[in-house]
N, CA, C and O atoms as a Tripos MOL2 file, in Angstrom:
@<TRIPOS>MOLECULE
protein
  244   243    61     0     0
PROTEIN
NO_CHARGES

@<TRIPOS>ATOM
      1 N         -10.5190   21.3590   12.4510 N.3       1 UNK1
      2 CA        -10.9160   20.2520   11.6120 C.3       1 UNK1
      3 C         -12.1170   19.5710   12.2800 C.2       1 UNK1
      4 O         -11.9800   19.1030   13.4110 O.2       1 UNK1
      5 N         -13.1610   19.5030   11.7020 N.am      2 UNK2
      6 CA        -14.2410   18.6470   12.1810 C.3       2 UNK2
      7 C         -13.9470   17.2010   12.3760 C.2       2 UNK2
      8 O         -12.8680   16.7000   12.0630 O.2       2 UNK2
      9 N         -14.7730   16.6550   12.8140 N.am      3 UNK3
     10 CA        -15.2260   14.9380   12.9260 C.3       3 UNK3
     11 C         -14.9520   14.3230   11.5060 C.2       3 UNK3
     12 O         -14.0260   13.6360   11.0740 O.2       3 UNK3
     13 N         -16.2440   14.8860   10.8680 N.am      4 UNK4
     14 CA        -16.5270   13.9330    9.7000 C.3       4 UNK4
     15 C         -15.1080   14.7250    8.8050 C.2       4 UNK4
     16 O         -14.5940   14.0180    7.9380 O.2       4 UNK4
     17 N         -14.8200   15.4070    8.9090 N.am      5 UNK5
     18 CA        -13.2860   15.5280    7.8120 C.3       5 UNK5
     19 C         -12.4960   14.5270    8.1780 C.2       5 UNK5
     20 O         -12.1250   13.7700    7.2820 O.2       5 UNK5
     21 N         -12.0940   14.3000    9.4190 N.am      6 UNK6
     22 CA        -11.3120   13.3700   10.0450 C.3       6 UNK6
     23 C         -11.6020   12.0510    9.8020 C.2       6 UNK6
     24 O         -10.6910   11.3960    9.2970 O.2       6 UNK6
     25 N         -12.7160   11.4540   10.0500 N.am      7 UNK7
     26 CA        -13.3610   10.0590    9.6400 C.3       7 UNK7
     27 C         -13.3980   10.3030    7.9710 C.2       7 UNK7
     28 O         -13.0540    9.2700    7.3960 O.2       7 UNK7
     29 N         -13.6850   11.2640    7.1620 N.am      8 UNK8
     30 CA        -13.6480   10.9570    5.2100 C.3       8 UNK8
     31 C         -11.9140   11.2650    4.9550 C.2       8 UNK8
     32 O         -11.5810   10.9010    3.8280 O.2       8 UNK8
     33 N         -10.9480   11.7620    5.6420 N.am      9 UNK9
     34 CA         -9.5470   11.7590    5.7230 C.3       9 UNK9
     35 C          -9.3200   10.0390    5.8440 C.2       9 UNK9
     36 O          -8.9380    9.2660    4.9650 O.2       9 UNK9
     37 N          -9.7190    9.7410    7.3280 N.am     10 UNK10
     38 CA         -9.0730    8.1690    7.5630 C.3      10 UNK10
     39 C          -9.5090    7.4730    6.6000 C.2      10 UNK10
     40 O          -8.6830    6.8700    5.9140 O.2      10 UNK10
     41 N         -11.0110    7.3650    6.2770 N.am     11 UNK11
     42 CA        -11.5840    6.2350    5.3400 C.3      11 UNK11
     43 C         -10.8610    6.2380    3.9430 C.2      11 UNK11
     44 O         -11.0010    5.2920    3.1690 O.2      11 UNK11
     45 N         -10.0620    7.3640    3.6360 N.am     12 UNK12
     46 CA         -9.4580    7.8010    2.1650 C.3      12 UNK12
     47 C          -8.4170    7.3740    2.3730 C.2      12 UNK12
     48 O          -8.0050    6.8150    1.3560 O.2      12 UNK12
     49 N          -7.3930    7.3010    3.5600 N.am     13 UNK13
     50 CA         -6.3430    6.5330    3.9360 C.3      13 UNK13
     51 C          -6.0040    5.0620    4.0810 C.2      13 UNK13
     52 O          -4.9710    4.3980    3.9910 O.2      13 UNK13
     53 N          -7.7300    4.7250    4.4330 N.am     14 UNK14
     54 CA         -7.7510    3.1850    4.6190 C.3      14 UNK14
     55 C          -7.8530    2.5420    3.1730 C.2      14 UNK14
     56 O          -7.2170    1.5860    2.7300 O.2      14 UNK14
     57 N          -8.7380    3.2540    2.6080 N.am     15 UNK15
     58 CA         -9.2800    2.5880    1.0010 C.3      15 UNK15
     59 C          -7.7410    2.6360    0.5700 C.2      15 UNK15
     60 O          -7.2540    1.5270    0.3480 O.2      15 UNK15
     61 N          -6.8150    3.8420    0.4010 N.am     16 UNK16
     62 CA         -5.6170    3.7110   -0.3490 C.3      16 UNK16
     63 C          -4.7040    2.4860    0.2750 C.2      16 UNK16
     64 O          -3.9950    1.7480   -0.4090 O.2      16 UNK16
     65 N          -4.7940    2.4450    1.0880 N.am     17 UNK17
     66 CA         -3.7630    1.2390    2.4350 C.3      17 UNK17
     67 C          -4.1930   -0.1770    1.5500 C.2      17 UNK17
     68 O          -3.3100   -0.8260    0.9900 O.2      17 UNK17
     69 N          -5.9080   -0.6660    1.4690 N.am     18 UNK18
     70 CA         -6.2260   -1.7480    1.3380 C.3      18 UNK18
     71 C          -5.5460   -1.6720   -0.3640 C.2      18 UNK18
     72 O          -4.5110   -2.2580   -0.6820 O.2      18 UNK18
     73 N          -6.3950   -0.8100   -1.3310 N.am     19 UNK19
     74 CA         -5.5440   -0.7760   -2.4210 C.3      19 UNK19
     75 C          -4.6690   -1.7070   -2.8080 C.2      19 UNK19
     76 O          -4.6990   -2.7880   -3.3960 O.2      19 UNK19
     77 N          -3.2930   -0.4700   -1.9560 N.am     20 UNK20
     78 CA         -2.0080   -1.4560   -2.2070 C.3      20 UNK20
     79 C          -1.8200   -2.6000   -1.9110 C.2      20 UNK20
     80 O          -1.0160   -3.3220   -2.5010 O.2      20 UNK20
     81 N          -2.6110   -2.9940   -0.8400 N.am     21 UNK21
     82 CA         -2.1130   -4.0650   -0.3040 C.3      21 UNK21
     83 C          -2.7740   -5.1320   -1.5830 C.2      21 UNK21
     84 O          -2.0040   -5.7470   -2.3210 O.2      21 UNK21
     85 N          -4.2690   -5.2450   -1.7160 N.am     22 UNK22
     86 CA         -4.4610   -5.5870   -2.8590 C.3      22 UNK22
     87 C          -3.4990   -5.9910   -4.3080 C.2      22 UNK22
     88 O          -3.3450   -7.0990   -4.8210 O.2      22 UNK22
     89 N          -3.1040   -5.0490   -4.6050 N.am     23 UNK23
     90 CA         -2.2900   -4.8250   -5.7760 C.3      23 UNK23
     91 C          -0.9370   -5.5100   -5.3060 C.2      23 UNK23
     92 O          -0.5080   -6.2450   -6.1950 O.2      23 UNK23
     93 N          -0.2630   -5.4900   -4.3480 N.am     24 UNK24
     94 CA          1.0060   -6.2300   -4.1130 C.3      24 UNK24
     95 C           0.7030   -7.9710   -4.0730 C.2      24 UNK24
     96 O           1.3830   -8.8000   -4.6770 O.2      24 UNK24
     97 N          -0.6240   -8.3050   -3.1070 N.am     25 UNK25
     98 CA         -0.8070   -9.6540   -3.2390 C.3      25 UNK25
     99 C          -1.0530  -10.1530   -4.5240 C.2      25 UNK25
    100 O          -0.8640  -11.3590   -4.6820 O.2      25 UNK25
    101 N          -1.5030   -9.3620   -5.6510 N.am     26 UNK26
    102 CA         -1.9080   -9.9310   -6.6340 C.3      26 UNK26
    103 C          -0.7110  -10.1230   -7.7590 C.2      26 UNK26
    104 O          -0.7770  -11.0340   -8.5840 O.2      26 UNK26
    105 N           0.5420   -9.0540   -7.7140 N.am     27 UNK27
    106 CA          1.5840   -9.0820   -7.9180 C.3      27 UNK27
    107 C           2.4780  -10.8180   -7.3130 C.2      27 UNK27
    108 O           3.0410  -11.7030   -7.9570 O.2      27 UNK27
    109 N           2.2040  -10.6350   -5.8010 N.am     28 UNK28
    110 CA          3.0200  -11.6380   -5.8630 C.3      28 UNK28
    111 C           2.4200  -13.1720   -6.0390 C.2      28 UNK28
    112 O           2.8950  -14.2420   -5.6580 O.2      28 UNK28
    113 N           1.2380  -12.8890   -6.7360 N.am     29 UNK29
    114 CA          0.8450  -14.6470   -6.6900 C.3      29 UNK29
    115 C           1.2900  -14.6160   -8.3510 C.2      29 UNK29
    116 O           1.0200  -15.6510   -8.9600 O.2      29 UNK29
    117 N           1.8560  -13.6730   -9.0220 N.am     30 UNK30
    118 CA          2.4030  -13.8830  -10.4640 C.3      30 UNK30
    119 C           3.7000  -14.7620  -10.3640 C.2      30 UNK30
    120 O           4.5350  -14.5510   -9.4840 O.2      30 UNK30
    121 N           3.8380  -15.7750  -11.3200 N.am     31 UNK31
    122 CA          5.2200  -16.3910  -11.2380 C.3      31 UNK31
    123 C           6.6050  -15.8450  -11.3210 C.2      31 UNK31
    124 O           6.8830  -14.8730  -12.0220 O.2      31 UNK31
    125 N           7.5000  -16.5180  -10.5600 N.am     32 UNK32
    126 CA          8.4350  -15.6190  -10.0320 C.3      32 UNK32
    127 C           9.1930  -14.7620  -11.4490 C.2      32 UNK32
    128 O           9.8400  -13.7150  -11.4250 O.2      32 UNK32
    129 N           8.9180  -15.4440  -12.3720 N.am     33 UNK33
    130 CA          9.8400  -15.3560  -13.4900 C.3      33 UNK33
    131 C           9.3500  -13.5780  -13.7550 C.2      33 UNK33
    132 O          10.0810  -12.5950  -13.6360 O.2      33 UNK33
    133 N           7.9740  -13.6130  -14.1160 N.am     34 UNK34
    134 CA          7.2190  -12.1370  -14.2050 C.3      34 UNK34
    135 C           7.5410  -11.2610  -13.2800 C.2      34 UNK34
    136 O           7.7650  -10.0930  -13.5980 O.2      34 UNK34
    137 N           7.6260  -11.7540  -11.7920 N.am     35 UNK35
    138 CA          7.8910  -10.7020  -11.1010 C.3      35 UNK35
    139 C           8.9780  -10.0340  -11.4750 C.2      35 UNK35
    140 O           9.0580   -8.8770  -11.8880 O.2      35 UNK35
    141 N           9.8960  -10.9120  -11.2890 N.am     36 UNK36
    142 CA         11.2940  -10.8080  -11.9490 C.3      36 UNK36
    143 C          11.6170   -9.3130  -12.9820 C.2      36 UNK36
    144 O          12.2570   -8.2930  -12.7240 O.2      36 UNK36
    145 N          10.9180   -9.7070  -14.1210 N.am     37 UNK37
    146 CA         10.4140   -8.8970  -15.3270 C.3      37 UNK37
    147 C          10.1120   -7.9740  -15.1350 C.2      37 UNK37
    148 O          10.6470   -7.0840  -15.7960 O.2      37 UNK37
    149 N           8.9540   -7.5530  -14.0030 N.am     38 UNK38
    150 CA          8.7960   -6.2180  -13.9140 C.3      38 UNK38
    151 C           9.3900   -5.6990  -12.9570 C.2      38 UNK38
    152 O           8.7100   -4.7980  -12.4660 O.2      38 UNK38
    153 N          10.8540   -5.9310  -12.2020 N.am     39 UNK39
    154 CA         11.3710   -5.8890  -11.0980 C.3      39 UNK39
    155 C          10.8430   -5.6240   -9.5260 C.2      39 UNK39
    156 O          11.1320   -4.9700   -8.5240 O.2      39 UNK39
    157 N           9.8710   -6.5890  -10.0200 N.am     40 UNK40
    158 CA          9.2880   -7.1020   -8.1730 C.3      40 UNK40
    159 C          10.1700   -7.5850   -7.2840 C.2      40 UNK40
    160 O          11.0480   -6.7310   -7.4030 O.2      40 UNK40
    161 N          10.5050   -8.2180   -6.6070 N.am     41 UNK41
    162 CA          9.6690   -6.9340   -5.2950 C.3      41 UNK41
    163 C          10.8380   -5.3170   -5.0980 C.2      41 UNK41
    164 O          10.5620   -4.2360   -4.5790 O.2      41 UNK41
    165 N          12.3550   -5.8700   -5.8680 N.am     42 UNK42
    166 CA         13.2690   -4.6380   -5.7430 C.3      42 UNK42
    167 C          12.5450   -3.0040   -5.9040 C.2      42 UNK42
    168 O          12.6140   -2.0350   -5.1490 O.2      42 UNK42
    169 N          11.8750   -3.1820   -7.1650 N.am     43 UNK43
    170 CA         11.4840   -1.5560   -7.3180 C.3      43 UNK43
    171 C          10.2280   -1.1920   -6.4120 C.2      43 UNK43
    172 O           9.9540    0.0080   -6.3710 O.2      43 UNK43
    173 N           9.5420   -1.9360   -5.7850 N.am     44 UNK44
    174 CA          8.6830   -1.8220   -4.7680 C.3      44 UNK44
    175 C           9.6370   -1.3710   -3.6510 C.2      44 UNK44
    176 O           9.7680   -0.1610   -3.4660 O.2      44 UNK44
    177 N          10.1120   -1.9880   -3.1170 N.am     45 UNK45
    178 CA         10.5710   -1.4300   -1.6290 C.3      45 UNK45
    179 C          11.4370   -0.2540   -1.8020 C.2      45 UNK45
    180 O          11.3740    0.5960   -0.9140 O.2      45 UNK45
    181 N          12.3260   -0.0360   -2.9060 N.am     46 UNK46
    182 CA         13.2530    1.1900   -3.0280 C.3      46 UNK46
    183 C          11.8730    2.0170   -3.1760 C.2      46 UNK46
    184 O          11.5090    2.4860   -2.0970 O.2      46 UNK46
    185 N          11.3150    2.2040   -3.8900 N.am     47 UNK47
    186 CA         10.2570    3.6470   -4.0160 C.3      47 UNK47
    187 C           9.0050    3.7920   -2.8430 C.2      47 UNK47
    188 O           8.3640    4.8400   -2.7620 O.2      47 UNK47
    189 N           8.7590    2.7330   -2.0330 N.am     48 UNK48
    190 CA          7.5620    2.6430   -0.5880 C.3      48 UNK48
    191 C           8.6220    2.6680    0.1960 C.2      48 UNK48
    192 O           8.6830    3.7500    0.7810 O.2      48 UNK48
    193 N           9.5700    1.8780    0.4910 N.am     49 UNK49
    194 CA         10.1460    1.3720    1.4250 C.3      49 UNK49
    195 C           9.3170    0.2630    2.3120 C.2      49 UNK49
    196 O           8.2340   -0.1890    1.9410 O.2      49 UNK49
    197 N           9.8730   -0.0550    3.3480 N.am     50 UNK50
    198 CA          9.1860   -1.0980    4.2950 C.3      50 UNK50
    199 C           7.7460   -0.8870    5.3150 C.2      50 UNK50
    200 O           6.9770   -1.6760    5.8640 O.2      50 UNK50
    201 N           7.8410    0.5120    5.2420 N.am     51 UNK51
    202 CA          6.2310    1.2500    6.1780 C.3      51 UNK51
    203 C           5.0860    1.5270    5.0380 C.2      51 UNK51
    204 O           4.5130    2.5730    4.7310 O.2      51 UNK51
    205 N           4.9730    0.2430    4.5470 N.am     52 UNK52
    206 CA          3.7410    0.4590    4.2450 C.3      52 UNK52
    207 C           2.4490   -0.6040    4.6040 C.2      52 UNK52
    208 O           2.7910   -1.5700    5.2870 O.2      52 UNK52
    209 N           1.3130   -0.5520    4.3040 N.am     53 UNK53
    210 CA          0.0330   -1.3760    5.1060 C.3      53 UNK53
    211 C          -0.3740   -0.5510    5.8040 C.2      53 UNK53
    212 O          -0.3040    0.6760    5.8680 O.2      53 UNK53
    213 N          -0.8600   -1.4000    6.3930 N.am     54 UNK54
    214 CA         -1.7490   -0.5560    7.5560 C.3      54 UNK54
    215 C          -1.1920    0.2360    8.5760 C.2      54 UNK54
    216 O          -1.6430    1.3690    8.7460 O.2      54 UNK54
    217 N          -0.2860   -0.1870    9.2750 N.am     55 UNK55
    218 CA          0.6520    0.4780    9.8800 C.3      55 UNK55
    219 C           0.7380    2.1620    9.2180 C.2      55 UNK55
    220 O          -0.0490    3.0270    9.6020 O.2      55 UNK55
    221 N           1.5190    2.3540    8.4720 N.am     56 UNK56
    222 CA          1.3550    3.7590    7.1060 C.3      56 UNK56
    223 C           0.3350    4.4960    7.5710 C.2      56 UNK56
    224 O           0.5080    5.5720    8.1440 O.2      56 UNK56
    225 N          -0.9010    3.9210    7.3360 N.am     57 UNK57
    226 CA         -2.3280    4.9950    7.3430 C.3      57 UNK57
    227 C          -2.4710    5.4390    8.9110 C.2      57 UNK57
    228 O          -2.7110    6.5900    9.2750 O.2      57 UNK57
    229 N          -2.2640    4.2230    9.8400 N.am     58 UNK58
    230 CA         -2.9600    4.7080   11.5010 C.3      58 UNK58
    231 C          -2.2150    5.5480   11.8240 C.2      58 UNK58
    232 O          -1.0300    5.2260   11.9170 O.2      58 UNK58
    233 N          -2.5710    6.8000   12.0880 N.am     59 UNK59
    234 CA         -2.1850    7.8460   13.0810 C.3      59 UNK59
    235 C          -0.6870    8.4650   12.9080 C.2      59 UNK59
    236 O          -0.1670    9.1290   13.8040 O.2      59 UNK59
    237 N           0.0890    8.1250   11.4090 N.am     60 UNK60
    238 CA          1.0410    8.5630   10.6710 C.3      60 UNK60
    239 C           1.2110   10.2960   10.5960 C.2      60 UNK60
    240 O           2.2290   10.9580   10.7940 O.2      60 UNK60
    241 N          -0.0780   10.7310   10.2590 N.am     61 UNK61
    242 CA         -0.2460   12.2410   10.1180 C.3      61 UNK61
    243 C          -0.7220   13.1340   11.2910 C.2      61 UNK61
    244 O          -0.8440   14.3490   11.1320 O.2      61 UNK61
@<TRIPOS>BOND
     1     1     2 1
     2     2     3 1
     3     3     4 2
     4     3     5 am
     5     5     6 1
     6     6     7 1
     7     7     8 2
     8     7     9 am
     9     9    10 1
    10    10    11 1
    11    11    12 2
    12    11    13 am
    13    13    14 1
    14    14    15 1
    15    15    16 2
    16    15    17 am
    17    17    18 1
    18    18    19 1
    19    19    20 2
    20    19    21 am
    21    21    22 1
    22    22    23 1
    23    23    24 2
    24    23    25 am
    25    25    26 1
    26    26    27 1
    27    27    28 2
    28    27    29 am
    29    29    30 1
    30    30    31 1
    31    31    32 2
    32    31    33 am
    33    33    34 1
    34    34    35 1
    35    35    36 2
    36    35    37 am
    37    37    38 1
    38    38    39 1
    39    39    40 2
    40    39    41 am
    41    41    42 1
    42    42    43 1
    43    43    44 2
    44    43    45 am
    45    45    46 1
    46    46    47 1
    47    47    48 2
    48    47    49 am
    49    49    50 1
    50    50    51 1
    51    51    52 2
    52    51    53 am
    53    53    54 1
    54    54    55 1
    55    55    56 2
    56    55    57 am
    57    57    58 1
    58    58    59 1
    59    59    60 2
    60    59    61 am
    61    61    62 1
    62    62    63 1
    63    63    64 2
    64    63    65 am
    65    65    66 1
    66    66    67 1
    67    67    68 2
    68    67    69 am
    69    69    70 1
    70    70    71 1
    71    71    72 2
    72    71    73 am
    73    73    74 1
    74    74    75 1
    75    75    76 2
    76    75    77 am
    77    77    78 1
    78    78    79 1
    79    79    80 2
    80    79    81 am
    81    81    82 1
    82    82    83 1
    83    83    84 2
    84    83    85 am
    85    85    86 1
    86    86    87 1
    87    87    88 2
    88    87    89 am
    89    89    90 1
    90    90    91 1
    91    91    92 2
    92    91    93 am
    93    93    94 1
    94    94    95 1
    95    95    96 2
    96    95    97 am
    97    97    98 1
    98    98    99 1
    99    99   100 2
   100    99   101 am
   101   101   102 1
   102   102   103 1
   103   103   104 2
   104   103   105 am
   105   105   106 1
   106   106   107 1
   107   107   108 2
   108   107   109 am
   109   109   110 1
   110   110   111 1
   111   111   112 2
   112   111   113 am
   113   113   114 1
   114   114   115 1
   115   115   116 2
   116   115   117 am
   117   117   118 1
   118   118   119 1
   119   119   120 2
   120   119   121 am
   121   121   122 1
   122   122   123 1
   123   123   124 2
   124   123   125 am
   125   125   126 1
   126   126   127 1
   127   127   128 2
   128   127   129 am
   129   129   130 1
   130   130   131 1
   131   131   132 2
   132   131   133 am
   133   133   134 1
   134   134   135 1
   135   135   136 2
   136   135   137 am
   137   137   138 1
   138   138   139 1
   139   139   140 2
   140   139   141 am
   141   141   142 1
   142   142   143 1
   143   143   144 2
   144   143   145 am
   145   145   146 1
   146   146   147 1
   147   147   148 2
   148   147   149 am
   149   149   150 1
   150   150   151 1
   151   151   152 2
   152   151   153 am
   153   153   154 1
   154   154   155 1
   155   155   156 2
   156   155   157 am
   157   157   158 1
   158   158   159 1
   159   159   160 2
   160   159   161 am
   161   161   162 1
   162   162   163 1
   163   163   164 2
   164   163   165 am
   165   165   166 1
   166   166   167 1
   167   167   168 2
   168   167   169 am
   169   169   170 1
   170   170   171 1
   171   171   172 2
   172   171   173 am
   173   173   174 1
   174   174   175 1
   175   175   176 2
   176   175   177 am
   177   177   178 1
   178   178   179 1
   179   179   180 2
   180   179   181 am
   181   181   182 1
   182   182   183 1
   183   183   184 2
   184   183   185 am
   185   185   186 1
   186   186   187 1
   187   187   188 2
   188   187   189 am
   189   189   190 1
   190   190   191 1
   191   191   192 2
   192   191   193 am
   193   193   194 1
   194   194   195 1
   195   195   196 2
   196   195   197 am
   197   197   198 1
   198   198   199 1
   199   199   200 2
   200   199   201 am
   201   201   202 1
   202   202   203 1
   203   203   204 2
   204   203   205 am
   205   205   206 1
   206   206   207 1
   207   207   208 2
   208   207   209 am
   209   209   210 1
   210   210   211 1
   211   211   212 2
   212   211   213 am
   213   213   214 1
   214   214   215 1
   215   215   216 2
   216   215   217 am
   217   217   218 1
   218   218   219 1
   219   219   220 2
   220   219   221 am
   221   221   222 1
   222   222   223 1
   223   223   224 2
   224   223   225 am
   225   225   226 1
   226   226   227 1
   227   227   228 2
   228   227   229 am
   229   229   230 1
   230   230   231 1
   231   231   232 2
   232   231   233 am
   233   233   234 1
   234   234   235 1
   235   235   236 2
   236   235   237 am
   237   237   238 1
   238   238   239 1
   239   239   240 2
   240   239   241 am
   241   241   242 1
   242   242   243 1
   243   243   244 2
@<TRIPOS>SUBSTRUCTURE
     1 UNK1         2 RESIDUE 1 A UNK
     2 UNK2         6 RESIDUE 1 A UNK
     3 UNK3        10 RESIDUE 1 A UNK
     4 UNK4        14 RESIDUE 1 A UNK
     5 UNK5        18 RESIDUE 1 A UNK
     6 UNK6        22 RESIDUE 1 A UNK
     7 UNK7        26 RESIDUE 1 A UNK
     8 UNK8        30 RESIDUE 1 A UNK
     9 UNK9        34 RESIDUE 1 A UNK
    10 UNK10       38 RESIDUE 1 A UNK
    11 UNK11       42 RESIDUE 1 A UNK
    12 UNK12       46 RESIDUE 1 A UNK
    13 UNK13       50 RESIDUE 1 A UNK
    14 UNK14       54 RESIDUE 1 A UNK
    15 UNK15       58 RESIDUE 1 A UNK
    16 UNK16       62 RESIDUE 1 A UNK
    17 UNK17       66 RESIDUE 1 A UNK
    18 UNK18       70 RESIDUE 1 A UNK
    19 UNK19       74 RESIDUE 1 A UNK
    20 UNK20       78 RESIDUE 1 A UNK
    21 UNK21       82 RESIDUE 1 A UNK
    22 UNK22       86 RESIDUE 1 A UNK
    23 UNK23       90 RESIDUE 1 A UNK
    24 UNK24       94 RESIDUE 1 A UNK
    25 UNK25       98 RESIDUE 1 A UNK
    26 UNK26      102 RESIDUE 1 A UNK
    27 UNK27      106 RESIDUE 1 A UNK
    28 UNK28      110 RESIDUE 1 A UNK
    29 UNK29      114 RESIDUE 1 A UNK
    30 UNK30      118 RESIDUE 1 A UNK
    31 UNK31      122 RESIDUE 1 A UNK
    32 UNK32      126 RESIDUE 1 A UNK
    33 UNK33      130 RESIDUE 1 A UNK
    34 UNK34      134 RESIDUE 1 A UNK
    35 UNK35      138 RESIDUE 1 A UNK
    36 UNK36      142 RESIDUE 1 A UNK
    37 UNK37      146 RESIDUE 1 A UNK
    38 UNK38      150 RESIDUE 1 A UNK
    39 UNK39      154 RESIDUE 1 A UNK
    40 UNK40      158 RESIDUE 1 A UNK
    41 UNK41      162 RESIDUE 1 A UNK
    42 UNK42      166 RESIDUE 1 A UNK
    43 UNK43      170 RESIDUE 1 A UNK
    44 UNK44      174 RESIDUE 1 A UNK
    45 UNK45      178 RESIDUE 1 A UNK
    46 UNK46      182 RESIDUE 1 A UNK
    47 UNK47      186 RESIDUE 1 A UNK
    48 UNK48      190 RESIDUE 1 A UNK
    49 UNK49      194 RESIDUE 1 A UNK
    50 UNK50      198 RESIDUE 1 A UNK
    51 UNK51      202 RESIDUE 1 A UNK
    52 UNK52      206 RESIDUE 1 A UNK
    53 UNK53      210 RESIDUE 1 A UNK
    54 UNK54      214 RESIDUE 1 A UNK
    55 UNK55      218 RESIDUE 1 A UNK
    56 UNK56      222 RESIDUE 1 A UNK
    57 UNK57      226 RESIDUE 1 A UNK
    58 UNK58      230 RESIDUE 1 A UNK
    59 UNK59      234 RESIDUE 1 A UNK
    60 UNK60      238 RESIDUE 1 A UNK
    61 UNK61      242 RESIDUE 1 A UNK
C-alpha cells in the first residue's frame, strides 16, 4: 500500500467520522419530543454502538 492510498484512506475515514458527528449534533439540538419520534438516541446506539467519533476512524483498521 502506498503513502498517498493511506493518507486518501484516512482523509475518507475522517470526512465520514466528522459527517456523523455532524448529523448526530444536529439531531440532538431537535426537541426532545422529535427525537423521541424518530427514536433518538435508542436506535442510534443499538445499530453504531458506543465506538463511534473519532476514536472509530484512528488506527481502528
Amino acid at each position: 500500500m502506498s503513502i498517498i492510498s493511506s493518507i486518501g484512506r484516512l482523509a475518507a475515514e475522517f470526512n465520514a467520522a466528522r459527517a456523523r458527528y455532524q448529523t448526530e449534533r444536529t439531531i440532538r439540538s431537535l426537541p426532545i419530543e422529535l427525537q423521541k419520534d424518530i427514536g433518538w438516541p435508542d436506535a442510534f446506539e443499538k445499530k453504531v454502538g458506543r465506538n463511534h467519533g473519532v476514536g472509530s476512524w484512528s488506527g481502528s483498521k
